[in-house]
C-alpha positions as CSV (number, residue, x, y, z in Angstrom):
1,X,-22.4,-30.4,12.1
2,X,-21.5,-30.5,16.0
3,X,-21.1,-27.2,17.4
4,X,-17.5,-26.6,18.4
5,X,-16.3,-26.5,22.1
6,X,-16.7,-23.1,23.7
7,X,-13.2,-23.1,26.2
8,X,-11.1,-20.5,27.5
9,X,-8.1,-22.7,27.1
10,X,-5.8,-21.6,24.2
11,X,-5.0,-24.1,21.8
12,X,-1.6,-25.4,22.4
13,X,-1.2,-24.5,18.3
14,X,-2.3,-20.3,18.1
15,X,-0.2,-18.4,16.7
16,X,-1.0,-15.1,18.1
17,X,-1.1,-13.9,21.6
18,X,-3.4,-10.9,21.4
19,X,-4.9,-7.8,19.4
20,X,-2.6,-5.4,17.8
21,X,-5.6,-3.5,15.7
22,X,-7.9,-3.5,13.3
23,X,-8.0,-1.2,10.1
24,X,-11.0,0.3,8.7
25,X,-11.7,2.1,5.6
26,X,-12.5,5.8,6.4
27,X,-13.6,8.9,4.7
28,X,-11.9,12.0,4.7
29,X,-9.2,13.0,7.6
30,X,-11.3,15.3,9.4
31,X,-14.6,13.5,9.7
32,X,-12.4,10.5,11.2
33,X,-10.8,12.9,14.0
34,X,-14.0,14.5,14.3
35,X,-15.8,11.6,15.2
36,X,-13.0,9.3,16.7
37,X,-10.9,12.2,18.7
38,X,-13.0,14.8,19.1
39,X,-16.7,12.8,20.0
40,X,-14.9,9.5,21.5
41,X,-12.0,10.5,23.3
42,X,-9.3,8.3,21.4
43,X,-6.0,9.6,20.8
44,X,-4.8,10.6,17.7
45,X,-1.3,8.6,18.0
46,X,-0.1,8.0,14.5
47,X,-0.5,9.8,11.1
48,X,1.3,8.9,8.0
49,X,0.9,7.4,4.3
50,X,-0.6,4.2,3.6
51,X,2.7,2.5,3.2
52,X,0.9,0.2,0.1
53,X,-0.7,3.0,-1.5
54,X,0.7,6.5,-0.7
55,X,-1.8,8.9,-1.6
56,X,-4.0,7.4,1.1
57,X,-3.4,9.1,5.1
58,X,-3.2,6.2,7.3
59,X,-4.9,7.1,11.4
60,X,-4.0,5.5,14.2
61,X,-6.0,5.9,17.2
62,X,-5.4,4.4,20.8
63,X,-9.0,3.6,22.5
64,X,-6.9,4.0,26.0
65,X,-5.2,0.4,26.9
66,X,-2.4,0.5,23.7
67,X,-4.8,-1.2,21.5
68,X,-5.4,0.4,18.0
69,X,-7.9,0.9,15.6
70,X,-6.8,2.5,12.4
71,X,-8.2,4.2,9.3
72,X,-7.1,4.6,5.9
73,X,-8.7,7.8,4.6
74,X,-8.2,10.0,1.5
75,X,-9.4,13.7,1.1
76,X,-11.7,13.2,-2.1
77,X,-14.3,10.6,-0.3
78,X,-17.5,12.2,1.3
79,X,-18.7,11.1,5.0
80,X,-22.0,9.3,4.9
81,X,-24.3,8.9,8.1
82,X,-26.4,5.9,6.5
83,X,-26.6,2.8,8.1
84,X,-24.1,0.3,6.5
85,X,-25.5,-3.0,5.5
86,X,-22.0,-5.4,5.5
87,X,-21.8,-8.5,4.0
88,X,-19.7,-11.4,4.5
89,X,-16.4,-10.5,5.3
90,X,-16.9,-7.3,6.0
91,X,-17.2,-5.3,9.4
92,X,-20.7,-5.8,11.2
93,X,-19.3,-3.2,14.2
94,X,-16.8,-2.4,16.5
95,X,-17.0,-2.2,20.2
96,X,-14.9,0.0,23.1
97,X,-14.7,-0.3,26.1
98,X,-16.1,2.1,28.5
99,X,-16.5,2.4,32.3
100,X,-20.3,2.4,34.1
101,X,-19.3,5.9,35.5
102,X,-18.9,7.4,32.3
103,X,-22.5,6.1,30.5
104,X,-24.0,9.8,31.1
105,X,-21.6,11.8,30.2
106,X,-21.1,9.8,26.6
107,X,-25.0,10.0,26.4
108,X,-24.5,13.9,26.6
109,X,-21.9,14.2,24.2
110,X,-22.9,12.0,21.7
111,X,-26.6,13.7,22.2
112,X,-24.7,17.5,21.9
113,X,-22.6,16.0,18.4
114,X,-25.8,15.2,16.9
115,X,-25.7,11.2,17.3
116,X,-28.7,8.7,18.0
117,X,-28.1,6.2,20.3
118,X,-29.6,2.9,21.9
119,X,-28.6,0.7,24.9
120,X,-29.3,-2.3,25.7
121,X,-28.6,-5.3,28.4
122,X,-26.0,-7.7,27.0
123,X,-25.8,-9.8,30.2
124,X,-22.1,-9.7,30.7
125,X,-22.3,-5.5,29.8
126,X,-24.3,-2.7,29.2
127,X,-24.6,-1.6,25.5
128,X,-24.4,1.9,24.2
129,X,-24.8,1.8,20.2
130,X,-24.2,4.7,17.7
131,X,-23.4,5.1,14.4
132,X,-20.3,6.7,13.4
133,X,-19.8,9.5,10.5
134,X,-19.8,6.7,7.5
135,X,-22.5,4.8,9.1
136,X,-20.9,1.7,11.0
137,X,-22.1,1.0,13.9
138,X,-20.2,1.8,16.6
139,X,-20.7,-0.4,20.4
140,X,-19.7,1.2,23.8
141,X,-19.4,-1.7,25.9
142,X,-19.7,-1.5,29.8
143,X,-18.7,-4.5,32.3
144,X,-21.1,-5.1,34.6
145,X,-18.7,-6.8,36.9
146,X,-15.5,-6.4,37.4
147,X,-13.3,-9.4,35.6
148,X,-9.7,-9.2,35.5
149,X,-8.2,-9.1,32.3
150,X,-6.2,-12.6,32.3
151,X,-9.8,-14.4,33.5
152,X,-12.0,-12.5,31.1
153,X,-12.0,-15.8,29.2
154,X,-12.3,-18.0,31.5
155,X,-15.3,-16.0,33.3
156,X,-17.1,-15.8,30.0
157,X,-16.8,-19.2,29.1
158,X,-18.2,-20.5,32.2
159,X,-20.9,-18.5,32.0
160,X,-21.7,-19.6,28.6
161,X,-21.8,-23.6,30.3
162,X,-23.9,-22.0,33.0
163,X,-26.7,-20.7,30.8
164,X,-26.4,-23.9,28.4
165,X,-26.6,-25.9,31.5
166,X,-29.8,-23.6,32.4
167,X,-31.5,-23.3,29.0
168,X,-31.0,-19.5,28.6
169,X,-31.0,-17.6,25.3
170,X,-27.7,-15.8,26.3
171,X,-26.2,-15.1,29.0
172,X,-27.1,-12.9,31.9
173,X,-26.1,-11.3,34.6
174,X,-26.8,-13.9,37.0
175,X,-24.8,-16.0,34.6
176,X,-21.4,-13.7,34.8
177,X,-21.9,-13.5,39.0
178,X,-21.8,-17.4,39.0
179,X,-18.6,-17.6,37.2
180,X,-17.2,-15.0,38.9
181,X,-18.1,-17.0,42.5
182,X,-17.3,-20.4,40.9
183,X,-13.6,-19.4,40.1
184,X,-12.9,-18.0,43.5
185,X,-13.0,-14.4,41.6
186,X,-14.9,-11.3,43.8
187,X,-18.1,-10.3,42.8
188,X,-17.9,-6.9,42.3
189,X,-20.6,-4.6,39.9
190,X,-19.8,-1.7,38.2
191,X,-22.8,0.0,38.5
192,X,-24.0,-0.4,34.9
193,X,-27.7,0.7,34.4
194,X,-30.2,-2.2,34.0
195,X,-31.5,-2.2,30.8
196,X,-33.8,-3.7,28.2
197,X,-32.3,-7.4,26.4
198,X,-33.1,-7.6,23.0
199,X,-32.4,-5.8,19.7
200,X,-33.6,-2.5,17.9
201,X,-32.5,0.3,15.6
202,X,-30.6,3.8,16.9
């Protein structure tokens, strides 16, 4: 099977025309805000039943730009801190977000709430990863260039025909800076720490 065509061009047939959020099964109410609110920084912008099953409290949390992610949780299920091991289907992790500035400060409070971390060199950003209080894996993302929102596609898909093009595992940062310089676009960092490329635990 031929691998399909990587293209920031938007079919002319989608159907959708961006992310509203994503909804995640949680434990108990205070764990979430704990974790989410309290240890993140997202706001707590919407509480109320489950509308399909009433007895469940459904979260809504904005991680800064309007975007949600959202929780169903119910009083009677336990947090637990072990690593998740999702199947097909199910969540693998979710990523935020952050800005280069911030990395040392979310070090320090993840550190002072009792959370592991790693980071690594993505090429495109800086990973920070932590686990959240059921276990999922949790990704704080920094740019390491600037890329305006409406070419963050575009950027990314041209560096992915860059690195093809150069035989490269995945993409790097000298892979981002071209794309940036071959669609006109400044080249700006962010200051994101350099970091070790590859994989490992928390």
């Amino acid at each position: 099977m031929s691998e399909p065509p990587v293209d920031a061009t938007q079919p002319p047939e989608s159907l959708v025309s961006g992310h509203d959020h994503v909804t995640l099964i949680g434990s108990n109410e205070a764990d979430t805000v704990a974790f989410y609110r309290d240890v993140l920084g997202l706001s707590l912008v919407l509480r109320q039943p489950n509308l399909d099953r009433p007895s469940v409290t459904h979260l809504f949390f904005d991680a800064g730009d309007g975007r949600l992610v959202t929780f169903f949780v119910d009083e009677d299920r336990d947090s637990s801190e072990e690593a998740q091991d999702p199947g097909v289907g199910a969540v693998h992790h979710i990523a935020f977000e952050i800005e280069a500035a911030e990395i040392p400060e979310i070090r320090d409070r993840l550190r002072e709430a009792g959370h592991g971390f790693s980071e690594f060199d993505r090429g495109a950003f800086h990973a920070l990863y932590t686990r959240d209080h059921n276990g999922l894996t949790v990704e704080l993302a920094a740019p390491v260039y600037e890329i305006p929102d409406d070419h963050r596609g575009e950027v990314l898909a041209r560096a992915h025909a860059l690195r093809v093009e150069e035989g490269a595992s995945h993409v790097e940062r000298e892979h981002v800076e071209q794309a940036l310089s071959g669609l006109d676009l400044p080249v700006v960092e962010t200051g994101a720490p350099r970091a070790a490329s590859g994989t490992g635990g928390l």
